[in-house]
Every structure is written in C-alpha cells, then in structure tokens.
DRENDOTI-442053 format. One record per residue (C-alpha): residue in three letters; chain; z, x, y. Coordinates in Angstrom, 2 decimals, padded with zeros to 5 digits. Layout:
# DRENDOTI-442053
ATOM residuo cadena      up    east   north
ATOM     Ala      A       Z       X       Y
...
***
This chain:
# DRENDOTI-442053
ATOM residuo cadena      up    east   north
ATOM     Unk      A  123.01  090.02  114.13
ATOM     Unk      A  126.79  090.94  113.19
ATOM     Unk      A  129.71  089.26  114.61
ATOM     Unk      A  130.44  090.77  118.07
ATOM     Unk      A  133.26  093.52  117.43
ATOM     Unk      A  133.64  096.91  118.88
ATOM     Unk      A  134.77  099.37  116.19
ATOM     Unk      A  135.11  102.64  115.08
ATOM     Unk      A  131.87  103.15  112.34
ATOM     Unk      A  130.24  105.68  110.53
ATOM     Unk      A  126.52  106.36  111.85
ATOM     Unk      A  123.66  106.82  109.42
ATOM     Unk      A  120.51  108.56  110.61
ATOM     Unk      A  116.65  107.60  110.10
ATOM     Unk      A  113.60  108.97  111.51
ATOM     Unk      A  112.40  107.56  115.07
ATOM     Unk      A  109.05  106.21  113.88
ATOM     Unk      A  107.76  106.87  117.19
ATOM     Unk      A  109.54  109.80  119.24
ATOM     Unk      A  110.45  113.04  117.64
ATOM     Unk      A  113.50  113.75  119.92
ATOM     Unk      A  115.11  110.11  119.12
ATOM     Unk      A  116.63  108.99  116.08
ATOM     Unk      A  117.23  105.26  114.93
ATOM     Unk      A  121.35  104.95  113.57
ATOM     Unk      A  122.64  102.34  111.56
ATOM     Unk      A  126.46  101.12  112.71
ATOM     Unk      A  127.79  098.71  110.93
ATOM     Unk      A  124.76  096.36  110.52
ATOM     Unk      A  123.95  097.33  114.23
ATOM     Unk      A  120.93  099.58  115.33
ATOM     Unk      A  121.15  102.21  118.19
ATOM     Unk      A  118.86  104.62  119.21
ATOM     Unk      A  120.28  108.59  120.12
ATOM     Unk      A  118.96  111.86  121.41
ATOM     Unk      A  118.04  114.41  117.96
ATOM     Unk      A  120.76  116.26  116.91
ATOM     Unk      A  123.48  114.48  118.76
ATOM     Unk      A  125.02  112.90  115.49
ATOM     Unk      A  125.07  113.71  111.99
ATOM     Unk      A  124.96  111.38  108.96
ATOM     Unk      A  128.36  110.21  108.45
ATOM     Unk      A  129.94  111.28  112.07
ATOM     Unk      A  132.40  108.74  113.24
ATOM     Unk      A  131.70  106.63  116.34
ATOM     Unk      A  132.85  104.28  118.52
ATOM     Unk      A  130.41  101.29  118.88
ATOM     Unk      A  130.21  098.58  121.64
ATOM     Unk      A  127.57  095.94  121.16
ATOM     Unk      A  125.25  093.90  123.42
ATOM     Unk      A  126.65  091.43  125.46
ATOM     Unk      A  129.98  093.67  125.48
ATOM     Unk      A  131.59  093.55  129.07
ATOM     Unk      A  133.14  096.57  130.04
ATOM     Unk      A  136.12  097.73  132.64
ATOM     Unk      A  137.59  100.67  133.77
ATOM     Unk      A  136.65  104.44  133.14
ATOM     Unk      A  134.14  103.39  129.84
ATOM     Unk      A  132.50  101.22  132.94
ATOM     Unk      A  132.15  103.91  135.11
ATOM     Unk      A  130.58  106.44  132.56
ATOM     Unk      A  127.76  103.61  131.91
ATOM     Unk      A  127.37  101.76  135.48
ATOM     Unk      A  123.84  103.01  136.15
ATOM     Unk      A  122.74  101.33  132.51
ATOM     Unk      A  124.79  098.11  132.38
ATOM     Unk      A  123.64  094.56  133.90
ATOM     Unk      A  124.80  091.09  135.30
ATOM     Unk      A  126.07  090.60  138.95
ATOM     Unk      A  128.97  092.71  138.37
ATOM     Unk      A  126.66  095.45  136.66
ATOM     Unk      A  129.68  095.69  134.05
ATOM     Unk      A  127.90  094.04  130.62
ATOM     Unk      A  126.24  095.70  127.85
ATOM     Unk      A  122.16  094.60  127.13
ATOM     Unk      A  119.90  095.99  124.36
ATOM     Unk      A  116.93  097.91  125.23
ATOM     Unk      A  114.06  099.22  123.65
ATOM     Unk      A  113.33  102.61  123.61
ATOM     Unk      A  110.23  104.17  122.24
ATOM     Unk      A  109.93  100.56  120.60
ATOM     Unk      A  112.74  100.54  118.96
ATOM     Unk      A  115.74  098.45  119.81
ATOM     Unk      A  119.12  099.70  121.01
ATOM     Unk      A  121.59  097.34  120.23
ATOM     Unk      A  124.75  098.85  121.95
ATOM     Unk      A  126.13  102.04  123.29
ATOM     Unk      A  128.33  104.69  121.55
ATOM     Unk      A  131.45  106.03  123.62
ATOM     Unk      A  132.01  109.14  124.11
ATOM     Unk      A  135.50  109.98  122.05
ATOM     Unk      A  137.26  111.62  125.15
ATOM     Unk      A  136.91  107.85  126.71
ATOM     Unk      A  138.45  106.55  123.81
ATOM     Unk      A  142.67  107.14  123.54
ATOM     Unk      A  143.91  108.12  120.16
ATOM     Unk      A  140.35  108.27  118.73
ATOM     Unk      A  141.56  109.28  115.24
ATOM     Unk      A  143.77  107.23  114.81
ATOM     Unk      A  141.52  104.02  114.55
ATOM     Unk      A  140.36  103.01  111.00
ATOM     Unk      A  136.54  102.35  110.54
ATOM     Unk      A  135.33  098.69  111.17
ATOM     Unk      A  138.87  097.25  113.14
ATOM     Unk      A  138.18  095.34  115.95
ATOM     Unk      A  139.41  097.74  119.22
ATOM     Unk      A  138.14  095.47  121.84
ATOM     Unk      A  141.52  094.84  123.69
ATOM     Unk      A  142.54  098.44  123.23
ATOM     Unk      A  139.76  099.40  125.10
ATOM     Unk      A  139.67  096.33  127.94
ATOM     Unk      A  135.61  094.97  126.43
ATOM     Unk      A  135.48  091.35  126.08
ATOM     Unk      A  132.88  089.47  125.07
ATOM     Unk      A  130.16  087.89  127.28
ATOM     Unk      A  129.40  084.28  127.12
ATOM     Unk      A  126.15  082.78  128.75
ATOM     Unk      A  127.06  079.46  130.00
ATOM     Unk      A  126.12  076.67  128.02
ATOM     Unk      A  124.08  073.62  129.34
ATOM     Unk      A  125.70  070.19  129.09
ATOM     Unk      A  122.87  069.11  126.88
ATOM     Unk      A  124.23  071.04  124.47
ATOM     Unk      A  128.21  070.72  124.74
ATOM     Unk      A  129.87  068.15  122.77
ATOM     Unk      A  133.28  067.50  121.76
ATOM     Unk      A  134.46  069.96  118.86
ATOM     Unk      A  136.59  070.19  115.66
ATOM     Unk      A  137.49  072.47  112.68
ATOM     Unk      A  134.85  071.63  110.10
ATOM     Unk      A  136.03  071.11  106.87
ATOM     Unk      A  133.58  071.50  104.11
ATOM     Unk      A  132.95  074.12  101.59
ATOM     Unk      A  129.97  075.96  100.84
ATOM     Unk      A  129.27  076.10  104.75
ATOM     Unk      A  127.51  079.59  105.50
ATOM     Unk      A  125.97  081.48  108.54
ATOM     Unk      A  122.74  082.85  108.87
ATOM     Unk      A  122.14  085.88  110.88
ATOM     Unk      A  119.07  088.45  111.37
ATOM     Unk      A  119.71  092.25  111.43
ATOM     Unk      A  116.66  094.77  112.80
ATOM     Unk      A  114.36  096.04  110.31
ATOM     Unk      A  115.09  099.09  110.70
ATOM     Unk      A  117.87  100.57  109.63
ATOM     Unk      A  117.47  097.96  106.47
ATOM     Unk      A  113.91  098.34  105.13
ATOM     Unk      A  115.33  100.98  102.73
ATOM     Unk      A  117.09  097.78  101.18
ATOM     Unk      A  113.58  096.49  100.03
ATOM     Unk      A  112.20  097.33  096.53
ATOM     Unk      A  108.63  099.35  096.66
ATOM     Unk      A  106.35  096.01  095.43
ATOM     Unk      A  108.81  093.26  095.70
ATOM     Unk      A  107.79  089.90  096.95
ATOM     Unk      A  108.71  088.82  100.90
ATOM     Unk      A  108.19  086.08  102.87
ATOM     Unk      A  107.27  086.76  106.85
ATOM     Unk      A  108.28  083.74  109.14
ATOM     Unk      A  107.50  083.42  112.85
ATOM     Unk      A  111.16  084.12  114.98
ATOM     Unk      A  111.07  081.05  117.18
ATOM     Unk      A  113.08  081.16  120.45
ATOM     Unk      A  115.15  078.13  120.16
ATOM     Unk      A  118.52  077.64  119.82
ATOM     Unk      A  120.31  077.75  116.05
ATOM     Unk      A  121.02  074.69  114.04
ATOM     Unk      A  123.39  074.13  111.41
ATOM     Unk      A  123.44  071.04  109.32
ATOM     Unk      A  125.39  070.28  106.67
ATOM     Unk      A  125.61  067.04  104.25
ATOM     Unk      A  128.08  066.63  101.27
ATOM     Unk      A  126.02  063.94  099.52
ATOM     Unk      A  129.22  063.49  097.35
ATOM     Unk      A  130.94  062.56  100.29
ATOM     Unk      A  128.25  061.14  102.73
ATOM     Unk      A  129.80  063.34  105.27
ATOM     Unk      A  127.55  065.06  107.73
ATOM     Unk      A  128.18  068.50  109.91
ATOM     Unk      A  126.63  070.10  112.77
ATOM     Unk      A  127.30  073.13  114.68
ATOM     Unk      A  125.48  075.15  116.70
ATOM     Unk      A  125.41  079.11  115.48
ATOM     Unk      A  128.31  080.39  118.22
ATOM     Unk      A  130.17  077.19  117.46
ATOM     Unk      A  130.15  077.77  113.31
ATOM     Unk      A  131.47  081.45  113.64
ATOM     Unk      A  134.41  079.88  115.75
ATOM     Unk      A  134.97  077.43  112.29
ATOM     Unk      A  133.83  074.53  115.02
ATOM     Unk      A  131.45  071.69  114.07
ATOM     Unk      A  130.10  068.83  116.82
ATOM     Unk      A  131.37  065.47  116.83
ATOM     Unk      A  127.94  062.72  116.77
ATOM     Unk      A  126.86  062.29  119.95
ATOM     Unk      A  123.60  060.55  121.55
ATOM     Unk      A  123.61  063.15  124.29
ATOM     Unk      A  124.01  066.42  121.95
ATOM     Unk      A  121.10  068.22  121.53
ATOM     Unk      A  121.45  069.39  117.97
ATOM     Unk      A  122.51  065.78  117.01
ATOM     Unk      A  119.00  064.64  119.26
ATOM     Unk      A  116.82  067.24  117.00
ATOM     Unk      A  118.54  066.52  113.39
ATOM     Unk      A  118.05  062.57  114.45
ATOM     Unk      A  114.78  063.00  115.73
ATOM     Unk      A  113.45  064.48  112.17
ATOM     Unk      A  115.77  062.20  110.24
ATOM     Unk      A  117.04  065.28  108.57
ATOM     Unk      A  120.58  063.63  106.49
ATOM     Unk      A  117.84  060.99  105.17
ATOM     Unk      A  115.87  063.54  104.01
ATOM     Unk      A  118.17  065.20  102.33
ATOM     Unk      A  119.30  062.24  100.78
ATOM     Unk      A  116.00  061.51  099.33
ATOM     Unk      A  115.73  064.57  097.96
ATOM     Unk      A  118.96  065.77  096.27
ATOM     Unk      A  121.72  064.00  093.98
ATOM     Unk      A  124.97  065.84  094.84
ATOM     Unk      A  126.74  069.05  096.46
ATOM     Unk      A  126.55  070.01  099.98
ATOM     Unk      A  122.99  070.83  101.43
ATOM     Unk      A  122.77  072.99  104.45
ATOM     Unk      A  119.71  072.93  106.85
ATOM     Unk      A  119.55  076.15  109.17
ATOM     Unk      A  116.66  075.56  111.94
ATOM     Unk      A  115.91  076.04  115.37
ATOM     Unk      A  115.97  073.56  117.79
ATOM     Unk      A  113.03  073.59  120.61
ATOM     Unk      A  112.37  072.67  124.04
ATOM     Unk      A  116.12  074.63  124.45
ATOM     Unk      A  115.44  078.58  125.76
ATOM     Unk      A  114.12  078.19  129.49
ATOM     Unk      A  110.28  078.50  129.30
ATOM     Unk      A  109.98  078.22  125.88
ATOM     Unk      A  109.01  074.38  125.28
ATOM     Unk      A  106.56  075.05  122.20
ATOM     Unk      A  104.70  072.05  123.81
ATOM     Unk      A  107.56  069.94  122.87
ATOM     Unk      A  109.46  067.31  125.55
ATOM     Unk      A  111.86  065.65  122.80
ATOM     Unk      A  114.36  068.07  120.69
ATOM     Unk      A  113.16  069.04  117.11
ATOM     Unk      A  113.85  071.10  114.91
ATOM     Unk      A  112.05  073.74  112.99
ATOM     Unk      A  113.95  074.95  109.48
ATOM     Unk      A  113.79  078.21  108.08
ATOM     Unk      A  116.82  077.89  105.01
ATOM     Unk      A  118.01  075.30  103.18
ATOM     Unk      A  120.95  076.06  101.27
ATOM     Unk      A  122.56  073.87  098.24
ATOM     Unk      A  126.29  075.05  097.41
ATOM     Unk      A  125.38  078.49  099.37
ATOM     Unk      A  122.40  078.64  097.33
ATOM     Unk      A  119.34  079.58  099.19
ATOM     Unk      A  115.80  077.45  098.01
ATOM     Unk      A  113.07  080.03  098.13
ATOM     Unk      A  110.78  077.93  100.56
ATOM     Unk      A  108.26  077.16  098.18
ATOM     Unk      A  110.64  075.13  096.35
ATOM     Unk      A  111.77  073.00  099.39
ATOM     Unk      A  110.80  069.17  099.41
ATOM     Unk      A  107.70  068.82  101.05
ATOM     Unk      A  109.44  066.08  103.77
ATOM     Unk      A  111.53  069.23  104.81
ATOM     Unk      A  108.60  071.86  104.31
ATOM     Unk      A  106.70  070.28  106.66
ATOM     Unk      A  109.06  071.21  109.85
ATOM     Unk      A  109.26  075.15  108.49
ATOM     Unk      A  108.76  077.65  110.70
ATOM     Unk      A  105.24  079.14  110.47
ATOM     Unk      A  104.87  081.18  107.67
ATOM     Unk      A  102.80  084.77  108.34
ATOM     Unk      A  103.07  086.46  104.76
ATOM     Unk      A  104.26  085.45  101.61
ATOM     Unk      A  103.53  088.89  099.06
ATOM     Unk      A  104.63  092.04  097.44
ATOM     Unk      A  105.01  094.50  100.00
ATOM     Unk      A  103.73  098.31  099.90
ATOM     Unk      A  105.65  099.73  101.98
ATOM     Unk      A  105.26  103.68  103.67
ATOM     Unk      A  107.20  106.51  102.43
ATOM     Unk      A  108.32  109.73  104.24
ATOM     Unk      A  110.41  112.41  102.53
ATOM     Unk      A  112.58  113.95  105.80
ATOM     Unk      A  114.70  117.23  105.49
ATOM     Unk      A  118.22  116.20  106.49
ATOM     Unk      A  119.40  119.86  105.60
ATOM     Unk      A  117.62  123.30  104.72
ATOM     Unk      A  119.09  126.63  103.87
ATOM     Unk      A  116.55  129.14  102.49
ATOM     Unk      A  118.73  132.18  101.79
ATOM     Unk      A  121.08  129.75  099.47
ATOM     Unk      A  118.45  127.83  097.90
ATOM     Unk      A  119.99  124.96  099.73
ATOM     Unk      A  117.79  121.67  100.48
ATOM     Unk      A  118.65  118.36  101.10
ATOM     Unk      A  116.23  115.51  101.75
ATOM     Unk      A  116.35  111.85  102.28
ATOM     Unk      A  113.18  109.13  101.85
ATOM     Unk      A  112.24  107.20  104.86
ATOM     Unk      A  110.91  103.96  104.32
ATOM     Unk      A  108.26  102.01  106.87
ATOM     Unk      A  106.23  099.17  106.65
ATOM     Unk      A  102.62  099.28  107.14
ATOM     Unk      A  100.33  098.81  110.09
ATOM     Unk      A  099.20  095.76  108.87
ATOM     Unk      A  102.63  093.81  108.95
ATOM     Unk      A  103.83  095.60  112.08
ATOM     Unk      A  101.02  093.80  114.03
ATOM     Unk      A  102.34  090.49  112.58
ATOM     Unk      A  104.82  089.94  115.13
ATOM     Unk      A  102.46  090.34  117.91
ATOM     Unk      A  100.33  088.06  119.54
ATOM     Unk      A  100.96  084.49  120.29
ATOM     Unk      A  102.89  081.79  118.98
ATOM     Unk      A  101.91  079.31  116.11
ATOM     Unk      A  104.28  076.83  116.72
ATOM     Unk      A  102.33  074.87  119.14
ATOM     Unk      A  098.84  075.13  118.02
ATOM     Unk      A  098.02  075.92  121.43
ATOM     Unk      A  098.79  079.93  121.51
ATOM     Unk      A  101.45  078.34  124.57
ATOM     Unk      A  104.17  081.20  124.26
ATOM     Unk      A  104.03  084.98  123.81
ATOM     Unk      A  105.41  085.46  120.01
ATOM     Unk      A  108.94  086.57  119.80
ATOM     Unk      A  108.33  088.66  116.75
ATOM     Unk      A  108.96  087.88  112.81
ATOM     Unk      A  111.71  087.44  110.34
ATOM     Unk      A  111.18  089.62  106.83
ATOM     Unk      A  113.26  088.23  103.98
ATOM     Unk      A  113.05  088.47  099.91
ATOM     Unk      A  111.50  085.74  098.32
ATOM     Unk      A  114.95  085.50  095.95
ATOM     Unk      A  117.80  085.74  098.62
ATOM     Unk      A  119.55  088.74  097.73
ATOM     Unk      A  122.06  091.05  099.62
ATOM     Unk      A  122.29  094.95  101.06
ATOM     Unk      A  124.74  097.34  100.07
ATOM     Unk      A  126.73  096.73  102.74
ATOM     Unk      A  127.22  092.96  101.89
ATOM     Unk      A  124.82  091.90  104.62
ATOM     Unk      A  121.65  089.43  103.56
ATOM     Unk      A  118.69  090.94  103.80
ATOM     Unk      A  117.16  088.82  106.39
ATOM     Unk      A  115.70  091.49  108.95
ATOM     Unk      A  113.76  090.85  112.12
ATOM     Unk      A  110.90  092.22  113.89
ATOM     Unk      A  110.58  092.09  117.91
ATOM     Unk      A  107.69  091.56  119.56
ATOM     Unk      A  107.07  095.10  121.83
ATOM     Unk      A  105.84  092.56  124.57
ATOM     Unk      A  108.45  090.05  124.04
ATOM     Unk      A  111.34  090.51  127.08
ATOM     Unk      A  114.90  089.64  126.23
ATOM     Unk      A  116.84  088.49  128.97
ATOM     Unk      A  120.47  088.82  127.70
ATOM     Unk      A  121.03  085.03  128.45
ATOM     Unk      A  119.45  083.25  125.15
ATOM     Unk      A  121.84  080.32  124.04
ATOM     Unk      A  123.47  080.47  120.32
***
C-alpha cells in the first residue's frame, strides 16, 4: 500500500468485475470503488485513505460510514468484492479545490491526520535514524487497478499473504553492521536498537537470520523482508516463539527471484501457490461511442482467471494444520520489475472471507 497522504489525483476507470453500476478507480496507487458514471477517466479528485481520521464538515458528510469510538476514522470496505481503499470528497468540501496540484500532501489543510493503532510493548524498542544505503521498502498494492501492468504470458510467482507483522533486516557484510525496523518504523527513516525483548530482534534471532546471510554472501548490504508470526491477535500460525517467514531478499536493492535464494533462507519462505506464465482474461470496454461522427473509443480490460482467483481462498498453509482462514495472495513477476507509475508490481489478492479489522500492526 502507498504512503498515507491525502491528495488531489487523477482517477482512472476499470470495469467492476462484478456489479455493472460500480466501477473500480485507480488514485494514485490506491483503489476505490464509485457509482457508474460518477467520474470520468482523468477527472480530478480529492482522495483520503484508510486509516485517515477526519474533523469538521468532511466528518459530518461521512459520519454514518466512518468507525472507531469517535466514529471519525476512515476503514476500507469491500464492495461487490472489491476493495475500497478510501473515500473521495466531494470538491464543494474542499476550499480552493483548484488550486491544489496533483499528488501534494493536503492533510493539514483539510484537518485529516493519520490514525495510529497502538503498538504492543513487545514490539517497541528504542529507535534511531538508520544509516545504510541500499535500504528499501516493500509494499503491496490491490490487483486491480494494476493487472494491466502484467505482460499476456509472462512468468509470476503467487505467495500466501500471511498476517503477521513486517520485518526488515538489513546486514552490510562489508561492515558487519546489522538493521532492523519494523515496516511503519522504516518509512519514518527509524531502525530498532538490539534488544532481547523486541520482537523483530526475537524472530531474526530465533532463525539466525545475520548468520545466514553471512554464510551465504561475500559483500554489499543484504536485506531480508518477512513477516513475523504469533504477532496479529488470533493469528498464531501454531507458533508460541516469534519467527519469521521471508518473502524478498534484496542485495544492493536487487531483488533474488526466490528460486535463486540459499536454500537456509528458502526454507522459512512464505508458501508458494503458483510459480508460471499467466493467461490472463481480456475484455475490450467502450469508454466512448459516437455513431453519427464515426467516433469510438475503447480501452482493454484485463482479469485473471478463475483458476487463480480461487487461490487466495481457503485456509492457510503456514501451519500445516489448515489453523487460520487464508488472508489472500501476493502476485509478483518472477524478474522484479516496476509499473508506469514507478510503483513495484507486487499486487495483492484478499481473501472475500477474510475480515479486516482496521487495527493490524505495521
């Protein structure tokens, strides 16, 4: 998911796959769903994401669909199946609409701040600045509005999405230096100091993940993104000590296609569900039609097919035991690549019976 921000963006349009009076939009690397017709490709929009807390009249206009004991934050919902990731404002909420470039942060012009779930003392620590190169962050955008960044035939890997909390580690082997963050503490530029009560530093000691590392590569800076488990209430995996289970490792920002990954680090991957070229559904739509002028404009709608959709149903495979509803899947390119827009192309899949609460720790 993007960094929280609430901006003025331009909306594009794709076809509902499942209601013919909704449409899916693309805002920034956000989804939202809206009512036919409402928008055009290209209209200009104010967008305020999940976990947004709101105040004043913008409050007011969305009190009867916002949460929390205050009933004043933003939460993503699914509707029709598809996920609604934030809520556009209407522009005669919004003072000197035009006058707002696209993508600035507006937040304090508009009184939204950020909500924060509060975060357990298990996995507080004492923080600094981190100061290595080649640290990056990994994020997960909804399918979506990106599958029509995936080439007809190309070859994807399909991971489980584990409901943990994210892991960052990050050894300069030049150096012997290691880093670990959590994912909320790495966008702040914040690493943990070594503790023997930190959870992340429990889970990266507990799978001896710097000596692995070490065993395994000469020089440069190797980063380990995984997700730590027992952390998300009711989500132990079967697990009572924290572990972690990896789903990138990066060398100088270079992502290892996971095939390539030492075995001693393969063998705490997330489950894998697909690893193939993908066929995926096409859909020519009419975006405009005039008849009389010979005038017709159409767009190609991508999907993928029934038989990956139903991949991020069922039950876990973490366990072995089937313990835990599955969350849903992760869909990447076997060669890490980017989207147009800059984004990587790492796009997720929810589970339709999979409940978010709004409170998951990053």
């Amino acid at each position: 998911m993007s960094d929280w921000k609430v901006s003025k963006e331009k909306i594009e349009l794709f076809t509902h796959p499942n209601a013919d009076a909704l449409e899916v939009g693309k805002v920034g690397s956000y989804q939202v769903v809206v009512q036919r017709g409402l928008y055009k490709d290209g209209d200009e929009v104010i967008f305020v994401p999940e976990k947004s807390v709101l105040e004043g009249e913008i409050k007011t206009s969305f009190e009867n669909y916002l949460v929390g004991p205050n009933h004043n934050r933003v939460k993503g919902v699914r509707l029709r199946g598809e996920i609604s990731s934030g809520i556009l404002v209407p522009k005669h909420l919004v003072p000197n609409f035009d006058d707002y470039s696209i993508g600035i942060d507006i937040s304090d012009d508009l009184c939204i701040s950020k909500y924060e779930p509060p975060i357990p003392q298990e996995l507080e620590g004492s923080v600094k600045p981190y100061e290595m190169n080649h640290i990056g962050s990994h994020d997960c955008d909804q399918i979506a509005i990106y599958i029509n960044q995936i080439v007809q035939g190309e070859r994807v890997i399909i991971t489980e999405k584990v409901h943990g909390s994210q892991f960052i580690l990050a050894h300069d082997l030049d150096n012997d230096e290691t880093m670990v963050s959590s994912k909320g503490m790495l966008k702040k530029g914040l690493c943990i100091d070594d503790s023997e009560t930190n959870t992340y530093w429990q889970a990266s000691k507990n799978d001896d993940i710097v000596n692995k590392i070490k065993s395994n590569f000469d020089n440069g800076i190797v980063q380990v993104f995984g997700e730590v488990l027992p952390v998300q209430g009711g989500y132990s995996y079967g697990r009572i000590k924290p572990s972690v289970l990896i789903f990138d490792v990066r060398v100088n920002s270079i992502s290892i296609p996971y095939d390539r990954v030492p075995q001693d680090l393969l063998d705490l991957w997330v489950p894998i569900l697909f690893d193939g070229n993908i066929k995926l559904e096409e859909e020519e739509i009419v975006l405009y039609e005039n008849k009389e002028e010979g005038i017709r404009k159409t767009k190609t709608n991508y999907s993928l097919p029934k038989e990956i959709i139903k991949l991020c149903k069922g039950k876990e495979l973490v366990s072995g035991n089937s313990i835990h509803i599955r969350e849903g899947f992760v869909l990447r390119p076997y060669v890490d690549r980017n989207a147009r827009d800059g984004k990587s192309i790492r796009l997720k899949l929810i589970n339709p019976a999979y409940k978010e609460t709004g409170e998951e720790i990053n």
